[in-house]
ZADO-1210 file (C-alpha; in nm, 4 decimals, padded with zeros to 6 digits):
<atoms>
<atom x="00.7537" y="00.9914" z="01.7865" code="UNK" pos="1"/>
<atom x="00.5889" y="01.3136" z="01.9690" code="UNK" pos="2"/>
<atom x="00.3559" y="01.2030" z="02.2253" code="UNK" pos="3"/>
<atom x="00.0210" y="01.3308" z="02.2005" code="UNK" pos="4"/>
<atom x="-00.1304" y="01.6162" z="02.4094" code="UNK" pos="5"/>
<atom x="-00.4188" y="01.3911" z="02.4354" code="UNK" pos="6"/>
<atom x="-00.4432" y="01.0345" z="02.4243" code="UNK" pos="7"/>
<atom x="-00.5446" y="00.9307" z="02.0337" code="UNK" pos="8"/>
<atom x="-00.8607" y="00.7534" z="02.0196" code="UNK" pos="9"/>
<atom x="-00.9257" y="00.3941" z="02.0024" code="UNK" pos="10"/>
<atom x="-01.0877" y="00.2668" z="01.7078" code="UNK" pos="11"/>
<atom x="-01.2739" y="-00.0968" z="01.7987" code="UNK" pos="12"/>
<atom x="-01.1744" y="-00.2362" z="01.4266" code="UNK" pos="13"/>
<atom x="-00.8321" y="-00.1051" z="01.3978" code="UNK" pos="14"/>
<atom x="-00.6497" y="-00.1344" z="01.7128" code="UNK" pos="15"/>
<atom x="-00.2813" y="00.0163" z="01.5817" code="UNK" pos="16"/>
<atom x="-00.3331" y="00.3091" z="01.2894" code="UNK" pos="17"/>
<atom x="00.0027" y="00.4424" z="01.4061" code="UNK" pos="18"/>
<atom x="00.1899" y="00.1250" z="01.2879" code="UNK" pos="19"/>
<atom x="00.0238" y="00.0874" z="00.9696" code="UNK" pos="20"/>
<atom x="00.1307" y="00.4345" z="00.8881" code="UNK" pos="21"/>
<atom x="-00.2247" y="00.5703" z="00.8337" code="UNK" pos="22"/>
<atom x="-00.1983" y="00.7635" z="01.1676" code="UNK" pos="23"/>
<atom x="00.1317" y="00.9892" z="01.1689" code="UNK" pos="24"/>
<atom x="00.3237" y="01.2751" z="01.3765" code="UNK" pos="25"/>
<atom x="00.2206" y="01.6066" z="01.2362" code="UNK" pos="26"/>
<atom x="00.1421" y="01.8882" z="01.4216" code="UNK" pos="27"/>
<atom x="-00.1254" y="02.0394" z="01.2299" code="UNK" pos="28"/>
<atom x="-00.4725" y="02.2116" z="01.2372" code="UNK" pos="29"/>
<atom x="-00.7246" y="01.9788" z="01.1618" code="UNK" pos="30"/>
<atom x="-00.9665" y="02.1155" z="00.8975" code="UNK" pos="31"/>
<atom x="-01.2354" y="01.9562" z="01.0163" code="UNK" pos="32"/>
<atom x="-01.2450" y="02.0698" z="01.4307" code="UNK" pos="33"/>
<atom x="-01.0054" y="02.3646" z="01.3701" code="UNK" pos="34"/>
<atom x="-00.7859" y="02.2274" z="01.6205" code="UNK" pos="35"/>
<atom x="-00.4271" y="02.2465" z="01.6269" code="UNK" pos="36"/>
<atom x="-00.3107" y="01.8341" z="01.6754" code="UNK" pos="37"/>
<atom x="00.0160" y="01.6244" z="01.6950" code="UNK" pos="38"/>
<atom x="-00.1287" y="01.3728" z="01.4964" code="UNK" pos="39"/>
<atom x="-00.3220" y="01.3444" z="01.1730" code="UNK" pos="40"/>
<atom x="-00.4254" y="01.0754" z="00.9670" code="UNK" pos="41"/>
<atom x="-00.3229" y="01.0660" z="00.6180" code="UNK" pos="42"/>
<atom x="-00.5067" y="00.7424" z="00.4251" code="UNK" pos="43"/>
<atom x="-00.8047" y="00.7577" z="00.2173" code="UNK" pos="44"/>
<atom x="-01.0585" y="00.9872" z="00.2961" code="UNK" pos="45"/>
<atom x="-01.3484" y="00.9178" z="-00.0109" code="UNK" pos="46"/>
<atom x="-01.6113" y="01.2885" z="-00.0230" code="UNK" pos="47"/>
<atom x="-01.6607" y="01.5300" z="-00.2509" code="UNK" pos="48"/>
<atom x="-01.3746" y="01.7431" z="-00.1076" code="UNK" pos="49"/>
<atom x="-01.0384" y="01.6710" z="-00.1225" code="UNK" pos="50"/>
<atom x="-00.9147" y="01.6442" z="00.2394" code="UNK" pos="51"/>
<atom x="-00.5222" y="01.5766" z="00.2462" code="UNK" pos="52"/>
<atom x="-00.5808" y="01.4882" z="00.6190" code="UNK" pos="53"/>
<atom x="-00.8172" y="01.5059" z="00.9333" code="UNK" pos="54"/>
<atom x="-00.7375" y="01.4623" z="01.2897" code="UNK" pos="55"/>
<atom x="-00.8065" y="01.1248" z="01.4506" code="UNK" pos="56"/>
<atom x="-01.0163" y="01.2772" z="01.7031" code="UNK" pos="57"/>
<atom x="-01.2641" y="01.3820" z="01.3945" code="UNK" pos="58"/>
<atom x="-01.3079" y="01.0431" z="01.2582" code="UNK" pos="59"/>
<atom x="-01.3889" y="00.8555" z="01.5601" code="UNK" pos="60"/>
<atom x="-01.6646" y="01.1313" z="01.6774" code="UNK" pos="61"/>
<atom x="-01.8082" y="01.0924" z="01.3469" code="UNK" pos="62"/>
<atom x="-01.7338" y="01.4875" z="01.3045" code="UNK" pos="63"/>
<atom x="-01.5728" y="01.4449" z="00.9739" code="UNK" pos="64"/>
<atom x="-01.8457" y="01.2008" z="00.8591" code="UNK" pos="65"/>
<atom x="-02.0552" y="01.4888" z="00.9371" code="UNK" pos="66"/>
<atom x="-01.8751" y="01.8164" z="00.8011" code="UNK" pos="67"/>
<atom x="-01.7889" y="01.6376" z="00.4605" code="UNK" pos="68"/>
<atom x="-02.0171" y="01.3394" z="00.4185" code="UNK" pos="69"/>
<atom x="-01.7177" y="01.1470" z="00.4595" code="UNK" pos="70"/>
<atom x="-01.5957" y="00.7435" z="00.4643" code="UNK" pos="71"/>
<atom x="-01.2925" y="00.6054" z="00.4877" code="UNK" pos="72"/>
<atom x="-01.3307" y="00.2248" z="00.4333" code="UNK" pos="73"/>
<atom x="-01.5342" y="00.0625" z="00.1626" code="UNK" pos="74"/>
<atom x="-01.7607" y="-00.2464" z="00.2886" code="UNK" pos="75"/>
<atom x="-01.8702" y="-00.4685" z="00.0027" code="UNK" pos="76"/>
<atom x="-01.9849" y="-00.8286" z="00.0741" code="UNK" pos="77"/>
<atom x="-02.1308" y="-00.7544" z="00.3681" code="UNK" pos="78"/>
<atom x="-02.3093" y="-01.0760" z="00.5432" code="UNK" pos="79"/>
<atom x="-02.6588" y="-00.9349" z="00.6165" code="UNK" pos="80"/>
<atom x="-02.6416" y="-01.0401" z="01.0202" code="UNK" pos="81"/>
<atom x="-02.4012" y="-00.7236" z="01.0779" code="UNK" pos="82"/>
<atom x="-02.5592" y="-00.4415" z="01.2037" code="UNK" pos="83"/>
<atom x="-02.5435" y="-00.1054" z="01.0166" code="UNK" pos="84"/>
<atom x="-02.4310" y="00.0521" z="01.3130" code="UNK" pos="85"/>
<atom x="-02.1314" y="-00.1462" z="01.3032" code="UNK" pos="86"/>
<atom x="-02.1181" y="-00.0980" z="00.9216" code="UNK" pos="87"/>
<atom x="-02.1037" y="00.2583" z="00.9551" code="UNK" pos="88"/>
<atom x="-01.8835" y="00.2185" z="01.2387" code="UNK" pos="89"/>
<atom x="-01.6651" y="00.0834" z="01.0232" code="UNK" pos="90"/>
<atom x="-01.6470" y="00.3086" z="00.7308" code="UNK" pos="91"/>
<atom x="-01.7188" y="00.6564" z="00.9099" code="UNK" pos="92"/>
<atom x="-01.5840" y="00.6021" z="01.1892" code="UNK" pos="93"/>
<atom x="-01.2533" y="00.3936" z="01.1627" code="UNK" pos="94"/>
<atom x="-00.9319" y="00.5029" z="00.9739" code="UNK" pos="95"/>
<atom x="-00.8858" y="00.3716" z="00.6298" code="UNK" pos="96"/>
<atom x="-00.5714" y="00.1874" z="00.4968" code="UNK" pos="97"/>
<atom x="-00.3351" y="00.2596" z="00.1623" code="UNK" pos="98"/>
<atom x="-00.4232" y="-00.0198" z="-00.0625" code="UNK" pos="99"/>
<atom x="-00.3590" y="-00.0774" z="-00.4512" code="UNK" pos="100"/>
<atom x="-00.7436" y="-00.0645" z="-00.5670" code="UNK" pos="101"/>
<atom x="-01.0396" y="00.0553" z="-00.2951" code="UNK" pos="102"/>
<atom x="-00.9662" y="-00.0968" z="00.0680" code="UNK" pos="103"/>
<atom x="-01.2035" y="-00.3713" z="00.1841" code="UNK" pos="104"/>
<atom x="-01.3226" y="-00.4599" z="00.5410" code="UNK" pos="105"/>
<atom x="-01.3699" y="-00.8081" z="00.5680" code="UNK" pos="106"/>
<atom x="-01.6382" y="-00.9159" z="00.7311" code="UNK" pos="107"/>
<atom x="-01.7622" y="-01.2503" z="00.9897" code="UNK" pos="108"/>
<atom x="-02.0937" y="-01.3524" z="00.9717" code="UNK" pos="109"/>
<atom x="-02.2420" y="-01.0769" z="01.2488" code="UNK" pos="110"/>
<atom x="-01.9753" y="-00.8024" z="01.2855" code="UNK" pos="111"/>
<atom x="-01.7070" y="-00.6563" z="01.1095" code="UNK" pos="112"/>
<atom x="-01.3032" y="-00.7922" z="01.1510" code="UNK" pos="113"/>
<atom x="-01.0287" y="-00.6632" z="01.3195" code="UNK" pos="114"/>
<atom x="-00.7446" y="-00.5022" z="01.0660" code="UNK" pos="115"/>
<atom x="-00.4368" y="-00.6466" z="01.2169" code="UNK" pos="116"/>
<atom x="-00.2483" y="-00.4698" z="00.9302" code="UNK" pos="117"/>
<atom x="-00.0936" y="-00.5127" z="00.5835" code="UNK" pos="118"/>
<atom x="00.1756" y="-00.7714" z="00.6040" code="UNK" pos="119"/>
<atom x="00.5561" y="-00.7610" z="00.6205" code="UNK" pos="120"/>
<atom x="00.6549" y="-01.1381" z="00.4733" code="UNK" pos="121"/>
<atom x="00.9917" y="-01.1415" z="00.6389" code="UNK" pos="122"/>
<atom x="00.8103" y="-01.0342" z="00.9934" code="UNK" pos="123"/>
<atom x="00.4887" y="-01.3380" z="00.8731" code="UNK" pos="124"/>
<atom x="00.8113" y="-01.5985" z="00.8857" code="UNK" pos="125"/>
<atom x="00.9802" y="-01.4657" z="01.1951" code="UNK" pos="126"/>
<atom x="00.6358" y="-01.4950" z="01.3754" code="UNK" pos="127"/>
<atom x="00.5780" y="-01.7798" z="01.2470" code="UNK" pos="128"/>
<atom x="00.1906" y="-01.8200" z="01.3245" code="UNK" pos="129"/>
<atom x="00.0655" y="-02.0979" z="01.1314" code="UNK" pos="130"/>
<atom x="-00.2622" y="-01.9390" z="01.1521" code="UNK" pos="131"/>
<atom x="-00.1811" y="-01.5978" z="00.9958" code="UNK" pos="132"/>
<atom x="00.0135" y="-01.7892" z="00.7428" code="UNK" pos="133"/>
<atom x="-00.2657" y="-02.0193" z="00.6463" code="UNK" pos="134"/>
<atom x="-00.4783" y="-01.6965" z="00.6142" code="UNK" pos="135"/>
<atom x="-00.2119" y="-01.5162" z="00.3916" code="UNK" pos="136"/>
<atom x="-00.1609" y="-01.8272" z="00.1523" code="UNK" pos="137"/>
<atom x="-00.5791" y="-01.8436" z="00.1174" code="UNK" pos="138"/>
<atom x="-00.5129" y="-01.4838" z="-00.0326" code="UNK" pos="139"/>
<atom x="-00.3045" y="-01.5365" z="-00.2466" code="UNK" pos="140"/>
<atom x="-00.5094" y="-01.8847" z="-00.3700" code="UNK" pos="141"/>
<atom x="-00.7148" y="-01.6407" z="-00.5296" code="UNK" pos="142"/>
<atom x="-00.4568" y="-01.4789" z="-00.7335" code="UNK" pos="143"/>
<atom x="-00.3075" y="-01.8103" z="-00.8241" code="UNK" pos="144"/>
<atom x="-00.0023" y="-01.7518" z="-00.6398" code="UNK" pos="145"/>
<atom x="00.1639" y="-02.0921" z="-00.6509" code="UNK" pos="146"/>
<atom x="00.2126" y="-02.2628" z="-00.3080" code="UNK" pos="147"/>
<atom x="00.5991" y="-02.2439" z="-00.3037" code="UNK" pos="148"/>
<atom x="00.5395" y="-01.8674" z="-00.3774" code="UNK" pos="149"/>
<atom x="00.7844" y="-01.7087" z="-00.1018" code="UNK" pos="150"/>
<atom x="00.6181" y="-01.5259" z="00.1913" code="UNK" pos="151"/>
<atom x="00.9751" y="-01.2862" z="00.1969" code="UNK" pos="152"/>
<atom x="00.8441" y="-01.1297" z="-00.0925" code="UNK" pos="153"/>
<atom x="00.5604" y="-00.9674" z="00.0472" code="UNK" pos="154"/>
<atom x="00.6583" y="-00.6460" z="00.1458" code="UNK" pos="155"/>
<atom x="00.4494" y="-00.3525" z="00.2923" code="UNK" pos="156"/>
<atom x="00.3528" y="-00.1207" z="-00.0282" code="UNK" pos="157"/>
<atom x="00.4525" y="-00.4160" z="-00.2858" code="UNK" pos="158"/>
<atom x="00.3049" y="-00.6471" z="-00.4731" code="UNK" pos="159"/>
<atom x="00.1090" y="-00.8457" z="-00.3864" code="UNK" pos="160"/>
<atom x="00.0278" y="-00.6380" z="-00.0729" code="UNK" pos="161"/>
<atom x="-00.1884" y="-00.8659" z="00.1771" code="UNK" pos="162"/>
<atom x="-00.4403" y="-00.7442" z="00.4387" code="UNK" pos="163"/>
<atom x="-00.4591" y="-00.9284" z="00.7412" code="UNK" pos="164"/>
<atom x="-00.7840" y="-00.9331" z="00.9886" code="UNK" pos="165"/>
<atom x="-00.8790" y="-01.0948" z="01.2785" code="UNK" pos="166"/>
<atom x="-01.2491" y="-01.2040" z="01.3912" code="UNK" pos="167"/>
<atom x="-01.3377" y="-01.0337" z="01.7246" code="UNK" pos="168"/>
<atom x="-01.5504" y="-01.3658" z="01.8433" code="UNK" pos="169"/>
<atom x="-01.3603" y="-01.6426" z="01.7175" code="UNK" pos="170"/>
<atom x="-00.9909" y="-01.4817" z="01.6904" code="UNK" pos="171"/>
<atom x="-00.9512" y="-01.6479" z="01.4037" code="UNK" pos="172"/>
<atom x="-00.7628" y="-01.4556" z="01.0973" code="UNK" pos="173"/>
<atom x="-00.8287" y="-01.3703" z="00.7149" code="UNK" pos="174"/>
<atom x="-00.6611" y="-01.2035" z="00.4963" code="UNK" pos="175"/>
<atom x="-00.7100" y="-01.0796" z="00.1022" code="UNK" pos="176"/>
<atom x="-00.4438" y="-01.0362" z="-00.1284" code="UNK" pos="177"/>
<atom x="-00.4128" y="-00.6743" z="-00.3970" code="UNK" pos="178"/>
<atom x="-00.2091" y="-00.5312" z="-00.6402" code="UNK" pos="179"/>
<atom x="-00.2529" y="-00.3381" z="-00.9645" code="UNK" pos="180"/>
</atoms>
């Protein structure tokens, strides 16, 4: 991986773009700041225009919010103790992820989650964190998954794809379940 000239920017809700994929080497010039960058982001990007990507550095200044009346995450479902500021923190300012309808932000009570990431079954087992687990399975309840449905299916990019966050106050996880 090239390192970057500058350090990338850290997003509060989404602490590792680069390993979800969203985030990616690729020296480019941002068409946002005009700026030649080793990284870009390549997820969804929801304006008028079609953007194929925008530097990092963009979307946490709010720049491509800005320029193109961008978002990047959708927020539905939205307990109405969170702020708006951390609302549109969280879908102007904070990298999207690939997901098989619209992505969703889940949401505690007063402030938004932390994406830990879209989960890799074999990698749930390995780790086996009863907590992330118990968060996963809740997901797929609401597909109607049975219970002896097997974690080592769930693969990054398949189906079901499952979304794991974590809630900044409490640390405790939950998760939602997609596919088409």
């Amino acid at each position: 991986m090239t390192v970057p000239e500058e350090d990338l920017p850290d997003f509060e809700y989404f602490l590792d773009p680069i390993a979800n994929g969203c985030i990616v080497a690729m020296r480019a010039t941002c068409p946002c700041c005009g700026k030649e960058r080793e990284f870009m982001y390549r997820g969804p990007i929801y304006c008028k225009e079609d953007i194929p990507h925008v530097c990092p550095w963009c979307i946490r200044s709010g720049e491509a919010e800005r320029t193109w009346d961008a978002s990047f995450n959708d927020a539905h479902s939205i307990p109405k103790n969170v702020p708006k500021q951390t609302i549109d923190t969280v879908c102007r300012r904070t990298p999207g992820f690939e997901s098989w309808q619209t992505n969703r932000w889940l949401f505690s009570e007063t402030d938004a989650m932390v994406f830990v990431g879209e989960i890799d079954g074999a990698a749930l087992l390995a780790e086996a964190d009863d907590a992330k687990m118990a968060a996963c399975r809740k997901a797929l309840d609401e597909w109607h998954f049975p219970e002896d449905f097997d974690f080592a299916e769930i693969t990054r990019g398949g189906q079901p794809a499952v979304y794991l966050f974590r809630d900044r106050q409490s640390g405790e996880y939950s998760a939602y379940a997609d596919m088409t």
